[in-house]
N, C-alpha and C positions, 0 to 999 in steps of 0.2 A: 581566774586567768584563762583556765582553760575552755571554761562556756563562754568568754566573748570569743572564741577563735572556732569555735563549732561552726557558727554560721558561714565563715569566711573561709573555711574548709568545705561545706557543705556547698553554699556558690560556686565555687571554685572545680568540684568536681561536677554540677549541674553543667555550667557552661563549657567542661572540655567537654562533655558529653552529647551538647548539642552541636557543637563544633562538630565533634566527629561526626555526628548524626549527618550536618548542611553537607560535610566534605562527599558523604559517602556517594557513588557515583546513580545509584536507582535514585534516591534523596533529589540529590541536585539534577536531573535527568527532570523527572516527574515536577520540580518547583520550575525550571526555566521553559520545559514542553508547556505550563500553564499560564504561564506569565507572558510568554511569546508569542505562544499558538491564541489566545485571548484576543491581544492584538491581529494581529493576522485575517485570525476570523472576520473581525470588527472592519476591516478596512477592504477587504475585497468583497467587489460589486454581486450582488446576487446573479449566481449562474457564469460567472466568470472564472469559473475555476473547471480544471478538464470535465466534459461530461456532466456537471452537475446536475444539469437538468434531467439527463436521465436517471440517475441514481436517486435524486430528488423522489423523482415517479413512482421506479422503482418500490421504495420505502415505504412511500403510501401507501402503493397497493398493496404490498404487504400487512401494514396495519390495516388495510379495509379487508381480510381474510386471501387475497389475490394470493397466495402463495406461490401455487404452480398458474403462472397466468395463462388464462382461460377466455379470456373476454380480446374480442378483434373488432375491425370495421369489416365493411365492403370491400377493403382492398389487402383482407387477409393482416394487416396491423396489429398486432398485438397490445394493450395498451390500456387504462382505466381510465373509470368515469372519475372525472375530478368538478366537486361543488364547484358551481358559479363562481361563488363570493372568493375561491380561492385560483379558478383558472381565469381569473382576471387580471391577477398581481401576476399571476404564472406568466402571461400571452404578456402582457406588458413590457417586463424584465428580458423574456427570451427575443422579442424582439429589439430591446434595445440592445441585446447583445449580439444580435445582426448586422444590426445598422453599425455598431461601433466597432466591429469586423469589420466592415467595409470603408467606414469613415473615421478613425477614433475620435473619441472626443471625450471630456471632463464627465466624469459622471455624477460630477455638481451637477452638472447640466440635466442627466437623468432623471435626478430625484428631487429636482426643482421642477420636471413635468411632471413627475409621479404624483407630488405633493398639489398642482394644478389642477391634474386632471385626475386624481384619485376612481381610478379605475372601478366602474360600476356593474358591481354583479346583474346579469339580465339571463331570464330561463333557467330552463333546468340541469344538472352535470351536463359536462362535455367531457366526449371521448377525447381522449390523450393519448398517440402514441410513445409508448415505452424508450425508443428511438436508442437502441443497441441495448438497454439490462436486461431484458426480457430473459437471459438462461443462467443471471447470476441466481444464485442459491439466498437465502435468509440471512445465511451466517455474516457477512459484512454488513449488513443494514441493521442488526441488532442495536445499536444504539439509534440510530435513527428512525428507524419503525414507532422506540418507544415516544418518542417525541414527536413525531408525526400523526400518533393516534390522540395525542391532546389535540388536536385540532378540531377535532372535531365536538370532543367532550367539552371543549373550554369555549370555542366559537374564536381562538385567535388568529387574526391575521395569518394570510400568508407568509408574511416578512418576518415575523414575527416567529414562525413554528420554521421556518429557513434556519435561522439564528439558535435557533431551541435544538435541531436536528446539530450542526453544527457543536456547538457546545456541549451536547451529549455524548458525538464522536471525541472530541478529544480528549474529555477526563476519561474514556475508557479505552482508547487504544492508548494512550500516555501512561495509565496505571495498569496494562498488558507491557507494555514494552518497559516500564521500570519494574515489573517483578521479575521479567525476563535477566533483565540487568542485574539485579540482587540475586537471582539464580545461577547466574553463567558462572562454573569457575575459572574460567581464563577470558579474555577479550571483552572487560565489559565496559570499558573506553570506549575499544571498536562499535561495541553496541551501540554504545552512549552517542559518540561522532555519525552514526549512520544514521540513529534516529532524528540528528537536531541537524541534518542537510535540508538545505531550504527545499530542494523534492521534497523531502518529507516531513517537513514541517506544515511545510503547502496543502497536501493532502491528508493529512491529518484531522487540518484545523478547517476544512470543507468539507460537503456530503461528496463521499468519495469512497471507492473500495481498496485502495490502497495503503491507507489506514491500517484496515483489517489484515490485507496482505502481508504486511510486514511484521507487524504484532507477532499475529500467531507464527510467522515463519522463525522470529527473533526467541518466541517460547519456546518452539519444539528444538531449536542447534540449541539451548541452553541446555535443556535435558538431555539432551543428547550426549551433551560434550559432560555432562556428569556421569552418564552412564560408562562412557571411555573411560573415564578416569577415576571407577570405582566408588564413584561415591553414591550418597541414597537418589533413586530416581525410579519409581514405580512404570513399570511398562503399560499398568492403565493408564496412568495419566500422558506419558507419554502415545499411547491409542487416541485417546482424546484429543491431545495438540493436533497428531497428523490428520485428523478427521476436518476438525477446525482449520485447518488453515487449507487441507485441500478440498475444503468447500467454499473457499474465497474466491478463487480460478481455476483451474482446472490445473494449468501450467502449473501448480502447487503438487502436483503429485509427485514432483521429481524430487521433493524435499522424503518422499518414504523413503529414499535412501538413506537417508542419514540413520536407518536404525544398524546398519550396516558397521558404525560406531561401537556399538552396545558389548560387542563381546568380540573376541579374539576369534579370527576367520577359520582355525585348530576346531573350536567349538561348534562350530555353525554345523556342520553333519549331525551333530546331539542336538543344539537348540534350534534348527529351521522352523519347527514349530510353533515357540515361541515369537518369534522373528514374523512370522506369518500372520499370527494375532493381534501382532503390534498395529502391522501395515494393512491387513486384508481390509478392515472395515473402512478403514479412508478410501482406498480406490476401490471397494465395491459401491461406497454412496455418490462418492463424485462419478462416478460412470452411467450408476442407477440415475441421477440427474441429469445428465447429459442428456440419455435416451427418454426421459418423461417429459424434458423439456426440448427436445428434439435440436441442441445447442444450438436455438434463434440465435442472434445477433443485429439482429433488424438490416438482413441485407440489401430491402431494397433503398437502404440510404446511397449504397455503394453502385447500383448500377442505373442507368439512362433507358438500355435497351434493353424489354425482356428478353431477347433470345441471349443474352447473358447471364441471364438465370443462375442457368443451371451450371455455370463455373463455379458459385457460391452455395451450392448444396456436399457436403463432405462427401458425400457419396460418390458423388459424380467424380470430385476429384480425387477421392482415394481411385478411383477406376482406371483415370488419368497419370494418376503416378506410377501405378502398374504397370505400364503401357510404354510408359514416358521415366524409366529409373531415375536419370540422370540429371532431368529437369530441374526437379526440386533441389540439389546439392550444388549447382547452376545457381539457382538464384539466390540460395542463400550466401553462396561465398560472395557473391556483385556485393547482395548489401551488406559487407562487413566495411568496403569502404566509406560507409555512413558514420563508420563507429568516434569518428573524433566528434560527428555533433551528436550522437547517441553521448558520450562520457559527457556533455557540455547539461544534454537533458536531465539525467541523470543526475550531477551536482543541480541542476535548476535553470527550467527554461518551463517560467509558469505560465496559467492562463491558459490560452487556446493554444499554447507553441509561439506567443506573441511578445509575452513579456519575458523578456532578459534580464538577467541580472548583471550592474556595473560588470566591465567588460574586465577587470582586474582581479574579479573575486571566482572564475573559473579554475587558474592557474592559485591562487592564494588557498584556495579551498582545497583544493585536491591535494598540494601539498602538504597540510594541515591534517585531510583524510590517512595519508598515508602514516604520518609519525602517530597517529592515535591510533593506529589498527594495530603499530607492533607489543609482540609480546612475546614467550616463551613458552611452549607444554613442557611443565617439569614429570617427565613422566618414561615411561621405558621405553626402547628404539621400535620394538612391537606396536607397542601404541601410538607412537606418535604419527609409524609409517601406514597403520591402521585409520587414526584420523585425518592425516592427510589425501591418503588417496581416497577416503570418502567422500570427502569434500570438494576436491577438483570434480569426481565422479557425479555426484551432486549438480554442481556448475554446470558441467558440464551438459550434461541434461535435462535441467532449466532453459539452457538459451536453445537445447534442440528442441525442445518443445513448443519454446513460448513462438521460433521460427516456422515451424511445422502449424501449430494453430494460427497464426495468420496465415499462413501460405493458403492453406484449406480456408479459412473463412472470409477474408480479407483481397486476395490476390488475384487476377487475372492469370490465364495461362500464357497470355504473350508478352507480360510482363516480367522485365530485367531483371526486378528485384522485389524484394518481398517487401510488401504495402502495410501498412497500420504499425510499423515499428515504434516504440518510444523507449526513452533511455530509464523515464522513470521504471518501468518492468524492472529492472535489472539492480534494482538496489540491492537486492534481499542479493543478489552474490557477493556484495562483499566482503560479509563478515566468513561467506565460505573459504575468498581465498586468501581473507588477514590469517584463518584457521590452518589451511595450508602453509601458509609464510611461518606461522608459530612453529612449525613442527621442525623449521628448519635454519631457527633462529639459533646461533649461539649462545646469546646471556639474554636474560631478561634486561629492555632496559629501562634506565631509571622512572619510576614511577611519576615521579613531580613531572616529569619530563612529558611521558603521557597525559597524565592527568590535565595538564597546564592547558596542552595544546586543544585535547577536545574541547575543554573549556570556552577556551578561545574562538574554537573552532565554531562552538556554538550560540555565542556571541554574535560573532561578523556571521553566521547566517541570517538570523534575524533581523538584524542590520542590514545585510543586503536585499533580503526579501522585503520587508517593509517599505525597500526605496525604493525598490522594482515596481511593485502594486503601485505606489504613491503615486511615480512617473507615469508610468503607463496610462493610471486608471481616474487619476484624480487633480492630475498639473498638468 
């Protein structure tokens, strides 16, 4: 009697077990970022996603040994030689993504010339300018380097090692940002809902460094926020996070703060040293970078006349702002007025800035953002008021940074407001200030509650992104 109920006991606890498994929110995070992100990749047009073409570049030259780029034209360019057989699919695609800037049109249409006229390799590489990655670091192009260097080993298509680059980005920012989530001990809904915004689903699921940006920033507040709250969290590895992610942008260095978390501010005269070890080596390599790769940006995309030059040399304008205090704090508050289509980019305004998402799922999303980020720090008033004001502090220094490096690299000095903004930047704040809201939440509340919505939440992303690309890019 009792060995025919064995089995039916033994079922029984397999499948609540997998159950719990699908529920858990890294699980289900990591299954819907591939199932989503898959699509996504598949449907948007090569080079139709922000930047791609540069980062694309980038990648390569990376795997062809280009580290620190070295190689220029006649007109100081920075930039690699790219095979024939592949800067032909390249020149083809970027131009079609010209034309279709200027004109849109079905990219049936595209790749029914593509397929026509299958683009024929003639002579030897051709120089390719960089065309703005030239001072990112290695670290975001890691998955795509390693798929970029089959290209050459394997002899595949361009289109082909695109898709490859691609695919290789999102199983591993997907499985950085769901162990991030199994890490966190508070907000890992919020994690979860910040991950699966069509921003970030979009860049994920293309050759992009945003990917990266968010991952490692989503790694390092989990450790962090373990370290607050006394649980195991080794401060190398937390050295490691801030290394990595302030090798992604620069504007990442403002995340060293968060080691500011780690121990009771009572402590910091005994542990500064510590505290020092965590942080030193992230901002002495991202700085070391900077100055080897003299922070290019490929400025002259940005200007017409050379005697404008020299507004787009830091130097010049750190000299200018000296001179000039008040200018810079000028234009940054002008462009705060921008900020309702900054939060609009932010939830998702993919593509070049061109494609929108249904005009309903702004206001539906953000609403949806909001119930998934709350939750509660059950933890002492010290602490809580310890991780809060790190966090705002954090925030805080993020958007002065990220406004400070455009300003300097980006800006004109007679200009209003500060130029190159985009909303997507600014993802990686919000698990700061759901962390702040935690600290000043009353009860925790109901979980189903949370859980439900990011769920949801990350559902009608996908949903809307797929019909955004669709419209824009293919009806």
């Amino acid at each position: 009697m009792n060995s025919t109920r064995l089995p039916d006991v033994k079922c029984a606890g397999m499948s609540t077990g997998l159950l719990t498994r699908i529920t858990q929110p890294a699980f289900l995070f990591f299954l819907l970022s591939m199932l989503t992100g898959v699509a996504v990749l598949a449907i948007v047009p090569p080079l139709r996603a922000p930047d791609e073409n540069a980062h694309l570049l980038r990648a390569y030259g990376i795997s062809q040994g280009d580290i620190i780029p070295a190689q220029s034209d006649e007109q100081g360019r920075r930039g690699i030689f790219l095979p024939s057989r592949l800067h032909a699919d390249f020149s083809f695609f970027e131009n079609a993504r010209e034309d279709t800037k200027q004109e849109p049109m079905s990219y049936r249409r595209v790749f029914s010339q593509y397929a026509a006229a299958q683009p024929q390799a003639s002579g030897g590489p051709m120089f390719t300018p960089y065309g703005g990655s030239e001072a990112y670091s290695p670290v975001p192009y890691i998955p795509y380097v390693l798929a970029a260097g089959s290209a050459d080993i394997t002899g595949i298509s361009w289109l082909t090692m695109l898709y490859l680059m691609r695919l290789s980005g999102l199983v591993l920012w997907s499985a950085i940002i769901a162990f991030a989530i199994a890490r966190t001990p508070v907000l890992p809904w919020c994690f979860f809902a910040v991950a699966m915004l069509p921003s970030s689903l979009y860049t994920r699921s293309v050759v992009s460094a945003d990917g990266a940006v968010l991952a490692t920033s989503l790694m390092a507040l989990a450790l962090c926020f373990r370290a607050a709250l006394g649980m195991t969290s080794s401060p190398s590895w937390r050295a490691i996070w801030f290394v990595l992610t302030a090798l992604t942008k620069p504007s990442q260095v403002a995340f060293l703060a968060l080691e500011g978390m780690a121990r009771p501010l009572r402590q910091l005269a005994r542990h500064w040293p510590w505290a020092l070890a965590v942080t030193a080596p992230a901002l002495a390599l991202c700085i070391a970078w900077v100055l080897v790769t003299g922070g290019d940006i490929a400025a002259w995309r940005l200007y017409d006349d050379p005697q404008a030059r020299q507004q787009f040399e830091v130097g010049w304008k750190l000299r200018f702002m000296m001179s000039h205090p008040l200018h810079f704090p000028a234009v940054a508050l002008t462009s705060l007025d921008y900020s309702a289509e900054l939060w609009r980019q932010l939830i998702g305004v993919l593509g070049w800035l061109d494609t929108r998402l249904h005009a309903v799922a702004y206001a539906l999303l953000s609403g949806l953002l909001v119930l998934a980020s709350l939750d509660r720090l059950e933890t002492s008033g010290e602490s809580r008021w310890r991780i809060g004001s790190t966090a705002m502090i954090t925030a805080a220094g993020y958007v002065l940074l990220v406004f400070l490096l455009f300003f300097l690299t980006s800006t004109t000095v007679d200009a209003d407001r500060i130029h190159g903004l985009q909303g997507r930047y600014f993802v990686v704040l919000i698990p700061l200030l759901a962390a702040a809201l935690a600290t000043a939440m009353p009860r925790r509340p109901p979980i189903a509650l949370v859980a439900g919505t990011a769920i949801l939440l990350a559902v009608l992303s996908a949903v809307f992104t797929i019909e955004a690309v669709l419209r824009r890019d293919w009806f």
